[in-house]
N, CA, C and O atoms as CSV, one atom per row, in Angstrom:
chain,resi,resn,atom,element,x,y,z
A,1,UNK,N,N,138.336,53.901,54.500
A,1,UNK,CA,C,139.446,53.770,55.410
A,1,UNK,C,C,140.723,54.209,54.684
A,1,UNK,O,O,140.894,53.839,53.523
A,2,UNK,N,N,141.782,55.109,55.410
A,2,UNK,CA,C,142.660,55.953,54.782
A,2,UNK,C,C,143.667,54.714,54.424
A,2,UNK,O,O,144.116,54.619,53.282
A,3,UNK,N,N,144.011,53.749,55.465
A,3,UNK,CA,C,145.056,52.792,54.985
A,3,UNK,C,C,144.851,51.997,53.874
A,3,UNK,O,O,145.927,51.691,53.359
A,4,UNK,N,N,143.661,51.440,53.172
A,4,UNK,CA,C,143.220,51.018,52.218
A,4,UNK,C,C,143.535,51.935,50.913
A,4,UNK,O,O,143.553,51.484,49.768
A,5,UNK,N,N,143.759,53.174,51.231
A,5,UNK,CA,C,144.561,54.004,49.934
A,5,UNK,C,C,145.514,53.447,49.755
A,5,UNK,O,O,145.764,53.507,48.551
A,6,UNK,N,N,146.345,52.826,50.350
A,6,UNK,CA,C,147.509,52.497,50.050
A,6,UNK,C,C,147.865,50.588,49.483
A,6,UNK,O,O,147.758,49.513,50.073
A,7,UNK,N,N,148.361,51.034,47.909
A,7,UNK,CA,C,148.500,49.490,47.343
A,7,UNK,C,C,149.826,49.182,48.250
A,7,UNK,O,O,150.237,50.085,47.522
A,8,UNK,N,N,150.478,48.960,48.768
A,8,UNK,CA,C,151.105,47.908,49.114
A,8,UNK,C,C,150.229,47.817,50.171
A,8,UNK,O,O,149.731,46.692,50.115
A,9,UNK,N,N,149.708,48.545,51.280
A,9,UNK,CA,C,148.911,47.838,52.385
A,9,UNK,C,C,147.210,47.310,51.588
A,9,UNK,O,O,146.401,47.068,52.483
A,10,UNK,N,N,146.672,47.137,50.302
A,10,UNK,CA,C,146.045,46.426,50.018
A,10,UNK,C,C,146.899,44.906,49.521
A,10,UNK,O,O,146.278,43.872,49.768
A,11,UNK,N,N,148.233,44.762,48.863
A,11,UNK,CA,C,148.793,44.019,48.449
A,11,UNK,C,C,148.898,43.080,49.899
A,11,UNK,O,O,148.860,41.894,49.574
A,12,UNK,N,N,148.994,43.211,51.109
A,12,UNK,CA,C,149.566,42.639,51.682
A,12,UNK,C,C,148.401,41.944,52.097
A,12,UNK,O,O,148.318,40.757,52.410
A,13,UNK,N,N,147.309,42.996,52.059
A,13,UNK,CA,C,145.627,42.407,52.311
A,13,UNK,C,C,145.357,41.177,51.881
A,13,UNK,O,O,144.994,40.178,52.501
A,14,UNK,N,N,145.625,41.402,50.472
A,14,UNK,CA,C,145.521,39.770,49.452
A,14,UNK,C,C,146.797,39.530,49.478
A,14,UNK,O,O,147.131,39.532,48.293
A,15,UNK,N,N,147.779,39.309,50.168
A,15,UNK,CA,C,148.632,38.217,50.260
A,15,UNK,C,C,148.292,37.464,51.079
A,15,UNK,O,O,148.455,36.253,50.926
A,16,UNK,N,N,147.571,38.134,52.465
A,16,UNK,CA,C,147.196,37.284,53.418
A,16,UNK,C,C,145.901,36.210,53.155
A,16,UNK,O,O,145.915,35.021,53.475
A,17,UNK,N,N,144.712,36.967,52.454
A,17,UNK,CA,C,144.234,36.280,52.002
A,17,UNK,C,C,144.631,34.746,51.251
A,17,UNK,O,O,144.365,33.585,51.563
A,18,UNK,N,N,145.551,35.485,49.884
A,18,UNK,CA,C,145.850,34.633,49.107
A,18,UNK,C,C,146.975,32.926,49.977
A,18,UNK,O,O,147.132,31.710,49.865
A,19,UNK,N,N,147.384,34.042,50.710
A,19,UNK,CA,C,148.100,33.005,51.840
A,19,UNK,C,C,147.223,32.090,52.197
A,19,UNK,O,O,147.337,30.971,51.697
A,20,UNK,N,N,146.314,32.318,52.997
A,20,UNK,CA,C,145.363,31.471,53.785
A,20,UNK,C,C,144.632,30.527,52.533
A,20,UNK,O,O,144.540,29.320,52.760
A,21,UNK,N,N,144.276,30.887,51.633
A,21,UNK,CA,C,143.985,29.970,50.370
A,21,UNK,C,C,144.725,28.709,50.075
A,21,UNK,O,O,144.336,27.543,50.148
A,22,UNK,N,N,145.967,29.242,49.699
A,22,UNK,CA,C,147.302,28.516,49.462
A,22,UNK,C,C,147.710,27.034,50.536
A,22,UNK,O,O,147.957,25.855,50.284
A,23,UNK,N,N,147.622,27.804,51.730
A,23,UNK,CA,C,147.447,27.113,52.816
A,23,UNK,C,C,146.618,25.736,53.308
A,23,UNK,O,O,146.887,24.660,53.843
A,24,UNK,N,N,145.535,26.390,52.832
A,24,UNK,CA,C,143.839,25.045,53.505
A,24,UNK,C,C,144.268,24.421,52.537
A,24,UNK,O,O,144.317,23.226,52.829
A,25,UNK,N,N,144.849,24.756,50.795
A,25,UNK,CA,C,145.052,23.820,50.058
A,25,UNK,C,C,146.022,22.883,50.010
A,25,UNK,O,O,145.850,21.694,49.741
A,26,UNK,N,N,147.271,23.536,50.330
A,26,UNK,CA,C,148.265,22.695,50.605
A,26,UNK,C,C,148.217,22.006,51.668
A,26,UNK,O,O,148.867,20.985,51.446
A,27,UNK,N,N,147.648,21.989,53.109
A,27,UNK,CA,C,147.154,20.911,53.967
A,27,UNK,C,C,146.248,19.853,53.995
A,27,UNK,O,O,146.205,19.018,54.899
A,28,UNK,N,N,145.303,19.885,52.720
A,28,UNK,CA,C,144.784,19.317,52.378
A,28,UNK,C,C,145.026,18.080,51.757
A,28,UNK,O,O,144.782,16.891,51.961
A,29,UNK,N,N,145.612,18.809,50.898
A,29,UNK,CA,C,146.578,17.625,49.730
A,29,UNK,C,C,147.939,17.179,50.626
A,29,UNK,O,O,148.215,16.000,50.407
A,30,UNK,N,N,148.734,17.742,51.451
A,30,UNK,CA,C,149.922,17.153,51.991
A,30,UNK,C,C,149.229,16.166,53.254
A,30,UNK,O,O,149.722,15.040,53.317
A,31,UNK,N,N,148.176,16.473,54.226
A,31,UNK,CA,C,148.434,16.420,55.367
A,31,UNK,C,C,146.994,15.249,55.115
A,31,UNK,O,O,147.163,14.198,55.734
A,32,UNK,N,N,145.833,15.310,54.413
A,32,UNK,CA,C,144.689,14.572,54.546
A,32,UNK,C,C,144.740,13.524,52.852
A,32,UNK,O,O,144.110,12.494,52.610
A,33,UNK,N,N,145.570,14.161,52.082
A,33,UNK,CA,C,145.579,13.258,50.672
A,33,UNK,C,C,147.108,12.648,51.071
A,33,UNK,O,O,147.608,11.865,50.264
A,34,UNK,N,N,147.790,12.956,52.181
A,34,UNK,CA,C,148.982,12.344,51.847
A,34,UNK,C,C,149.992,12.550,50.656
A,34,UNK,O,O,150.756,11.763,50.097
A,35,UNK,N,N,149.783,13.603,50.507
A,35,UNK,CA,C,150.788,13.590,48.736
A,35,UNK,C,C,152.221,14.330,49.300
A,35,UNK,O,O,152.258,14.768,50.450
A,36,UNK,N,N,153.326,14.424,48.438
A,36,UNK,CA,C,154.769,14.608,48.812
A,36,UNK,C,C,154.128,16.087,48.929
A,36,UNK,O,O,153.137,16.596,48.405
A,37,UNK,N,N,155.150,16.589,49.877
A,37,UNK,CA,C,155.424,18.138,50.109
A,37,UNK,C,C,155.149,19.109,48.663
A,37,UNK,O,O,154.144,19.696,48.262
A,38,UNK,N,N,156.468,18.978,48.135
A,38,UNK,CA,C,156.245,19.677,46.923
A,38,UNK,C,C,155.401,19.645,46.253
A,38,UNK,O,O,154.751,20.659,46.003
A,39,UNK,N,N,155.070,18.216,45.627
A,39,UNK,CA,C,153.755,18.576,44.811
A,39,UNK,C,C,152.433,19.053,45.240
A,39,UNK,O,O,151.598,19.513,44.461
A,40,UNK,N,N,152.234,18.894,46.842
A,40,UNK,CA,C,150.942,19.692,47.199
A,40,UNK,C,C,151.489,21.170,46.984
A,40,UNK,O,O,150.725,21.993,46.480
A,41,UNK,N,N,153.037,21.615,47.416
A,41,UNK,CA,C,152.928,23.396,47.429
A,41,UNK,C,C,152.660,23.927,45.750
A,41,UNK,O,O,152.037,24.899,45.322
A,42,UNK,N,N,153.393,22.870,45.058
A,42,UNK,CA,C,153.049,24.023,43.622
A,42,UNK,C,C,151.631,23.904,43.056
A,42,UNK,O,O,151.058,24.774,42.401
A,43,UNK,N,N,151.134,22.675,43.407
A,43,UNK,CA,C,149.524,22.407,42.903
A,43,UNK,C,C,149.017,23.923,44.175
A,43,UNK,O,O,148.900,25.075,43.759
A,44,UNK,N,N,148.877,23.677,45.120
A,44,UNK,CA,C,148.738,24.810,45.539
A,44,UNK,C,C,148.472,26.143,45.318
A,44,UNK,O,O,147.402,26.749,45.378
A,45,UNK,N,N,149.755,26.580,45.014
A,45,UNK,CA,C,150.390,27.694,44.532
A,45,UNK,C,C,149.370,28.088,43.279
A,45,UNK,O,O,148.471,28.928,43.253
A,46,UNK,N,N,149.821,27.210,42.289
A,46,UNK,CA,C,149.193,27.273,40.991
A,46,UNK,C,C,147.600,27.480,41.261
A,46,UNK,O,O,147.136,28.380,40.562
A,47,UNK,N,N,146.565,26.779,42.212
A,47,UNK,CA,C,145.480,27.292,42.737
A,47,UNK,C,C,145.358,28.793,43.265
A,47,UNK,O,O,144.846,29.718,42.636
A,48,UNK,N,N,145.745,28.841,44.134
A,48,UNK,CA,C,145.967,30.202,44.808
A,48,UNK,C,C,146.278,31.657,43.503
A,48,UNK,O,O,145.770,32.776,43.425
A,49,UNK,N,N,147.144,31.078,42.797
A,49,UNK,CA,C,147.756,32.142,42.013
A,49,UNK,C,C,146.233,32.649,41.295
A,49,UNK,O,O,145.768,33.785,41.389
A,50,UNK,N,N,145.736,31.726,40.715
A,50,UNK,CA,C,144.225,32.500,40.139
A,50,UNK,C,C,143.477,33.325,40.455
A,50,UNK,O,O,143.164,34.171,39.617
A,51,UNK,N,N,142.952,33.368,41.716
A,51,UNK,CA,C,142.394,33.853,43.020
A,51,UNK,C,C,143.455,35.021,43.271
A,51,UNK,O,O,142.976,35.858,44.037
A,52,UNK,N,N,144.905,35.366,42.808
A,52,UNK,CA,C,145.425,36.397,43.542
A,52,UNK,C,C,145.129,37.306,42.132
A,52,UNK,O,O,144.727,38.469,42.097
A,53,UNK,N,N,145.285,36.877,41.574
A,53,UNK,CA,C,145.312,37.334,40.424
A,53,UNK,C,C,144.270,38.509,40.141
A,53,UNK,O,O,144.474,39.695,39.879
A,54,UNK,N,N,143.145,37.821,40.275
A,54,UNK,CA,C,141.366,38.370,40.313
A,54,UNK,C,C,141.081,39.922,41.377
A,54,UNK,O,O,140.555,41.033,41.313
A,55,UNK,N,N,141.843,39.038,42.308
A,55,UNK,CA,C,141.877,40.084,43.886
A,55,UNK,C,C,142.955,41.160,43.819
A,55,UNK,O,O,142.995,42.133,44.572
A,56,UNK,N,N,144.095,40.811,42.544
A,56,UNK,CA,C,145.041,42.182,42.544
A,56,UNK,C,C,144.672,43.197,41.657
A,56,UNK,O,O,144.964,44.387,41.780
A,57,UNK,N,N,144.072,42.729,40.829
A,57,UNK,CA,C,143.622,43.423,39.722
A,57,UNK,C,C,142.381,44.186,40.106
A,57,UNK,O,O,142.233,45.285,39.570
A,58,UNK,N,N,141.273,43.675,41.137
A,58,UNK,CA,C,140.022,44.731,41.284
A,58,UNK,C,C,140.260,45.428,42.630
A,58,UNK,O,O,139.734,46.524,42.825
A,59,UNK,N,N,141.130,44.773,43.697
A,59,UNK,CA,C,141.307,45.117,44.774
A,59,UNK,C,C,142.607,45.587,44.868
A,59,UNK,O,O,142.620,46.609,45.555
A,60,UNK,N,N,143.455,45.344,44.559
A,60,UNK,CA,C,144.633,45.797,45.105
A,60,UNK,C,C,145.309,47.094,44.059
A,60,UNK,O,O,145.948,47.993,44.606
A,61,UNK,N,N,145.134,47.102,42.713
A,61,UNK,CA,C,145.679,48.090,41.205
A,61,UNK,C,C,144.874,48.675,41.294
A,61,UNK,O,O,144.909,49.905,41.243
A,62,UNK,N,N,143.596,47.798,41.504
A,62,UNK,CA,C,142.452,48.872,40.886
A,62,UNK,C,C,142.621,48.848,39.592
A,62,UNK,O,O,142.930,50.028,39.423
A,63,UNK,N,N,142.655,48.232,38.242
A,63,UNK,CA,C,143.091,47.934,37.134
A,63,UNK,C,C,141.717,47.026,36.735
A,63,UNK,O,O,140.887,46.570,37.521
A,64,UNK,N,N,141.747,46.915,35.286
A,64,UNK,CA,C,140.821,46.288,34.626
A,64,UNK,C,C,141.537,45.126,33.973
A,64,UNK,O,O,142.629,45.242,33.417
A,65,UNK,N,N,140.756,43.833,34.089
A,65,UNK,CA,C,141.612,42.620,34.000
A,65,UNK,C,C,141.524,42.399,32.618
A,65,UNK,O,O,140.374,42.324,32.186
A,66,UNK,N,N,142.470,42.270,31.784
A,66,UNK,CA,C,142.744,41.846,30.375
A,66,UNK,C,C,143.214,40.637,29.954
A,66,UNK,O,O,144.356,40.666,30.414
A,67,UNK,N,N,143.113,39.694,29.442
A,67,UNK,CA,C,143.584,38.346,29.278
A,67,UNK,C,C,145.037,38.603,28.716
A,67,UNK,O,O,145.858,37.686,28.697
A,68,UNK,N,N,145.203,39.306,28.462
A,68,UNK,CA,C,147.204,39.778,28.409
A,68,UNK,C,C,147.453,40.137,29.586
A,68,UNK,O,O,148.624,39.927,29.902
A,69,UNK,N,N,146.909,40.534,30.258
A,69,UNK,CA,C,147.247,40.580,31.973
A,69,UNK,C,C,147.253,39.490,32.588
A,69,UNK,O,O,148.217,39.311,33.332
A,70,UNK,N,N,146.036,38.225,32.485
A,70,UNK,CA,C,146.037,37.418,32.940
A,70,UNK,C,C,147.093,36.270,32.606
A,70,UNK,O,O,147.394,35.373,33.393
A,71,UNK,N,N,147.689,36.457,31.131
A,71,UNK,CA,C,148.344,35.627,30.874
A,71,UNK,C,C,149.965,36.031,30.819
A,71,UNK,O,O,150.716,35.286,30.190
A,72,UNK,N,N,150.376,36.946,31.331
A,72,UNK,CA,C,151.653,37.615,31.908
A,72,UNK,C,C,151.403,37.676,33.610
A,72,UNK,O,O,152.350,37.967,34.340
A,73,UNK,N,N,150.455,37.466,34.004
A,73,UNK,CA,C,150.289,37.544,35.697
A,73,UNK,C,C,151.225,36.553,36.154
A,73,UNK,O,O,151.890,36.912,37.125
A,74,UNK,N,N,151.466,35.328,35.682
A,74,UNK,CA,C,152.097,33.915,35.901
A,74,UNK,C,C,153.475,34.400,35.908
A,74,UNK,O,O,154.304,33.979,36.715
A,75,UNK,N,N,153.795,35.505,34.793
A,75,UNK,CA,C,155.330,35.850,35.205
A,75,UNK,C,C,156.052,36.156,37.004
A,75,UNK,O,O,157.026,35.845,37.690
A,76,UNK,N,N,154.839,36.926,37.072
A,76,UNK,CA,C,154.803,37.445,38.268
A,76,UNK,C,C,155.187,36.626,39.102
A,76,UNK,O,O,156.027,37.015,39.914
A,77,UNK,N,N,154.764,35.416,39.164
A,77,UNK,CA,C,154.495,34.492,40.199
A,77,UNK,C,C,155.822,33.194,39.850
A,77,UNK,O,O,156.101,32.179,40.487
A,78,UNK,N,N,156.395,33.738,38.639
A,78,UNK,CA,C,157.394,32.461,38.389
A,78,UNK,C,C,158.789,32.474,39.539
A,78,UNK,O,O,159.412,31.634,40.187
A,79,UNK,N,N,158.825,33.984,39.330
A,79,UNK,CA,C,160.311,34.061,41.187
A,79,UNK,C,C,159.293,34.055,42.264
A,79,UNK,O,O,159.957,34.282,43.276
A,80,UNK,N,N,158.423,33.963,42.510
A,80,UNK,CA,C,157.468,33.651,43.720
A,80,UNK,C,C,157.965,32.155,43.896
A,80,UNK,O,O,158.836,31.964,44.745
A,81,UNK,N,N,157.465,31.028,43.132
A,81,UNK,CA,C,157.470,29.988,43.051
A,81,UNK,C,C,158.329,29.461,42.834
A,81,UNK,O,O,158.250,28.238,42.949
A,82,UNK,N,N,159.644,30.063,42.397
A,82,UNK,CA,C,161.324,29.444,42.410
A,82,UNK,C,C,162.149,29.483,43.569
A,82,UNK,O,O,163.080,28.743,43.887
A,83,UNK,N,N,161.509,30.764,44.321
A,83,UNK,CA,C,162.066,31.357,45.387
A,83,UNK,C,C,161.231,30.483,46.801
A,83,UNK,O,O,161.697,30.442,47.940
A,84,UNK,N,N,159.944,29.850,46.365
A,84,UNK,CA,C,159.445,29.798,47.949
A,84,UNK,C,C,159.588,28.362,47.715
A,84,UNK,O,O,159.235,27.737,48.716
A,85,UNK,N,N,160.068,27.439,46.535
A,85,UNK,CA,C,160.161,26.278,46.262
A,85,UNK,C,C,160.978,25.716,46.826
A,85,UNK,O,O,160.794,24.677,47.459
A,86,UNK,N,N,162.628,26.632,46.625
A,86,UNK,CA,C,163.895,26.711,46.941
A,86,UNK,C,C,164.061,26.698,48.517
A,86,UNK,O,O,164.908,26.100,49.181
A,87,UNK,N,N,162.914,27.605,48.986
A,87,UNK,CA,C,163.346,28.116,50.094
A,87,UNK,C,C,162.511,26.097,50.738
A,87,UNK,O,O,163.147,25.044,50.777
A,88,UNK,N,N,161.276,26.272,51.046
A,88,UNK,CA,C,160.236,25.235,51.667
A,88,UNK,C,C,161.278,23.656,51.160
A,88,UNK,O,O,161.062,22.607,51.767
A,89,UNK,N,N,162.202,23.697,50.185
A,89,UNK,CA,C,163.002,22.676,50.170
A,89,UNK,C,C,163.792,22.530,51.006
A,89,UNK,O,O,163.935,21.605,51.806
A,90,UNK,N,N,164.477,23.657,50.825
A,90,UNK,CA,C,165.790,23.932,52.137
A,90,UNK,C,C,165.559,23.530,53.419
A,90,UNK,O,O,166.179,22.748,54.140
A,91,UNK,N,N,164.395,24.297,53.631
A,91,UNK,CA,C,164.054,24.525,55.215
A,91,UNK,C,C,163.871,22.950,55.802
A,91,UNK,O,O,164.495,22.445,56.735
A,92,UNK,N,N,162.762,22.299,54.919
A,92,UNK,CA,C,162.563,20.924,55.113
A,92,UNK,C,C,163.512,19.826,54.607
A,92,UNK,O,O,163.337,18.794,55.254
A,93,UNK,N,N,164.221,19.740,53.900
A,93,UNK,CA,C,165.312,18.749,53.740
A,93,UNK,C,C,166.613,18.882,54.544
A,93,UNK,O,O,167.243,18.148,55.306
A,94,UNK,N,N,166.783,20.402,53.947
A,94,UNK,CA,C,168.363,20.769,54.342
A,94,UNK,C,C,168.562,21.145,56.383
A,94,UNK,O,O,169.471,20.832,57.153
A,95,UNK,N,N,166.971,22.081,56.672
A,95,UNK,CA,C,167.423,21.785,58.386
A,95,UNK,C,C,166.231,21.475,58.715
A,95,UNK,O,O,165.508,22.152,59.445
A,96,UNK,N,N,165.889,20.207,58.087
A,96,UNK,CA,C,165.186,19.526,59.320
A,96,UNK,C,C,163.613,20.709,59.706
A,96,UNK,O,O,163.492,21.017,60.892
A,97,UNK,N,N,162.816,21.132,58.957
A,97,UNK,CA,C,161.780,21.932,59.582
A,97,UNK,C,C,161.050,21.009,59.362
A,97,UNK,O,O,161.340,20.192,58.488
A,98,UNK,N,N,159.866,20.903,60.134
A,98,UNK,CA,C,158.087,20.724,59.613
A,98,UNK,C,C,157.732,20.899,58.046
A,98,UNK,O,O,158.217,21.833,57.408
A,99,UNK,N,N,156.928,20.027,57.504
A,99,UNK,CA,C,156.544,20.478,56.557
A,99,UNK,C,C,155.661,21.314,56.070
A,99,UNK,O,O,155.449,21.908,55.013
A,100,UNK,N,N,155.006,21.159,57.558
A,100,UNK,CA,C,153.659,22.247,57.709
A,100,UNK,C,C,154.083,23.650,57.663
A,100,UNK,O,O,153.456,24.600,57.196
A,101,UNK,N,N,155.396,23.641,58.290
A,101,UNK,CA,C,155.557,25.311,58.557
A,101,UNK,C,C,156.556,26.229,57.818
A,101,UNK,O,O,156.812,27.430,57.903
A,102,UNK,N,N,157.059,25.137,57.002
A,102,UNK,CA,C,157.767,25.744,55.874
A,102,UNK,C,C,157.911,26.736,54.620
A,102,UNK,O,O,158.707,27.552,54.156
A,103,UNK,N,N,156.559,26.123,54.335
A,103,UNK,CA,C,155.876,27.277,53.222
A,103,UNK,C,C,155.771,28.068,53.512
A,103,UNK,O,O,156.176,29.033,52.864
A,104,UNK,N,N,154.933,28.234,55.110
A,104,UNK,CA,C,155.035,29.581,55.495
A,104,UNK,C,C,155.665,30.833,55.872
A,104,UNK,O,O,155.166,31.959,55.881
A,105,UNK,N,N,157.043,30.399,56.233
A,105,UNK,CA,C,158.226,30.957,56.242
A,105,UNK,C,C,158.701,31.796,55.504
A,105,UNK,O,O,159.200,32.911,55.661
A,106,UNK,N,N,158.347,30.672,54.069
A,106,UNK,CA,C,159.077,31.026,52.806
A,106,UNK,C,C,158.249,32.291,52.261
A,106,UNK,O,O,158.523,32.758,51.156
A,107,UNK,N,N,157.283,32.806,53.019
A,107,UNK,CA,C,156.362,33.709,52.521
A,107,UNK,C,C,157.580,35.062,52.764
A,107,UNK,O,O,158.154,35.715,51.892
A,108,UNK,N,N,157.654,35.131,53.741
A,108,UNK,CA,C,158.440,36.191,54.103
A,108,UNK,C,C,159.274,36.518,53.168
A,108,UNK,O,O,159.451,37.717,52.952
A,109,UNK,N,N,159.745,35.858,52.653
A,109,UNK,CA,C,161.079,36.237,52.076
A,109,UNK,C,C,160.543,36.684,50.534
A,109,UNK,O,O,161.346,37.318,49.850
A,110,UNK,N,N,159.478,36.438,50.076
A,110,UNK,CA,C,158.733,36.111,48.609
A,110,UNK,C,C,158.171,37.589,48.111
A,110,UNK,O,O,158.087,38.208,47.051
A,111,UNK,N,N,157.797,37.807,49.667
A,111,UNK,CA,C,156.655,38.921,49.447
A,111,UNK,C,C,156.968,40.334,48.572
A,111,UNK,O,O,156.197,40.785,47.724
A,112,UNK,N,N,158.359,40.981,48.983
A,112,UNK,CA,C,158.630,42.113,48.598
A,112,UNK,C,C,158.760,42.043,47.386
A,112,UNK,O,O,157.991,42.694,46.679
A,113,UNK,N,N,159.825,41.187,46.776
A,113,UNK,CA,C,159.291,40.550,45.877
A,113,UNK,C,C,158.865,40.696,44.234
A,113,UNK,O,O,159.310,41.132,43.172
A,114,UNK,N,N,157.592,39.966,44.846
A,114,UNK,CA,C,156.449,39.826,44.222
A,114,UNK,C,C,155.667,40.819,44.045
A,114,UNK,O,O,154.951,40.836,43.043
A,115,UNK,N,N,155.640,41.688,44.822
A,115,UNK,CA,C,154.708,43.041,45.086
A,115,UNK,C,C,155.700,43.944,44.131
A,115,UNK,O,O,155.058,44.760,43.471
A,116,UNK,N,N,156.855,43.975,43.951
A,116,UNK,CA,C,157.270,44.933,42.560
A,116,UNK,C,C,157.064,44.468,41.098
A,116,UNK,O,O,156.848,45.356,40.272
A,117,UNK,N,N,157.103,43.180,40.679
A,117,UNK,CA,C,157.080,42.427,39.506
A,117,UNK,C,C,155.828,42.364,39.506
A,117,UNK,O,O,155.398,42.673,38.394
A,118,UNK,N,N,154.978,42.092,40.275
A,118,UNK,CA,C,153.315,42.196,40.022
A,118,UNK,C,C,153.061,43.561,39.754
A,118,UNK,O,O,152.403,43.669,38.719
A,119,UNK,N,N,153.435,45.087,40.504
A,119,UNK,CA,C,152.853,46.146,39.989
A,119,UNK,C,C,153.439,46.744,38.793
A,119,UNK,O,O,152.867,47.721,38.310
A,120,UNK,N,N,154.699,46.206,38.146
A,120,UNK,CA,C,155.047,46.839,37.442
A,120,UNK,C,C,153.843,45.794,35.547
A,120,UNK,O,O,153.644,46.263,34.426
A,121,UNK,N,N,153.419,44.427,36.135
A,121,UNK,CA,C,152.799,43.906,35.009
A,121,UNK,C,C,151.720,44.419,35.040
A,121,UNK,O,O,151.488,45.000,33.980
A,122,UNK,N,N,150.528,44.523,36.121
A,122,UNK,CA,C,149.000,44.741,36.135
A,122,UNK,C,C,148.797,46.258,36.127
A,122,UNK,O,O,147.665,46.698,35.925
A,123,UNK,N,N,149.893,47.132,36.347
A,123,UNK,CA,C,149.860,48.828,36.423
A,123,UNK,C,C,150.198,49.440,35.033
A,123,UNK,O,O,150.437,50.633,34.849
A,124,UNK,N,N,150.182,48.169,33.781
A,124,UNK,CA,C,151.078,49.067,32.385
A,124,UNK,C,C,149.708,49.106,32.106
A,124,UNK,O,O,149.301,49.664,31.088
């Protein structure tokens, strides 16, 4: 498939993925373990991030995974996780959103992003 040539439309492939991961986990832990907001999104997050990791590197770069890759991948993900922290705080403290639907929001804003600071670590 011709669109699959293209890494940002695989990137967005496994974001969605990685999204939906992120997601069952953080509802899990917020909504059936009862735990505070935040600490289900970064336990979360920090889950998910492994799994994106795996999926950017064979699926999305096309790159061969190196444990100096794996252990600079987290950079990647540190303005991911400052930025969607900041944001899923805001949204839910500062106006009053859902907690459910917050994170997800905060995706939007994360994505672009993340998709330059990730290709410029897993593409050297």
């Amino acid at each position: 498939m011709k669109l699959l040539n293209n890494e940002f439309i695989r990137f967005i492939i496994v974001g969605g993925l990685n999204t939906a991961n992120y997601y069952i986990v953080y509802v899990i832990l917020y909504n059936l373990l009862d735990w505070y907001y935040l600490i289900s999104h970064i336990i979360a997050f920090f889950i998910s991030m492994v799994l994106s990791f795996f999926l950017n590197v064979y699926f999305t770069y096309r790159v061969r995974p190196t444990l100096s890759k794996f252990l600079q991948f987290p950079l990647t993900q540190l303005v991911n996780v400052t930025v969607s922290s900041l944001l899923t705080y805001l949204f839910v403290d500062h106006l009053g959103w859902n907690g459910n639907i917050a994170p997800i929001a905060a995706v939007f804003f994360t994505v672009p992003i993340t998709f330059l600071i990730t290709s410029k670590i897993l593409k050297k």
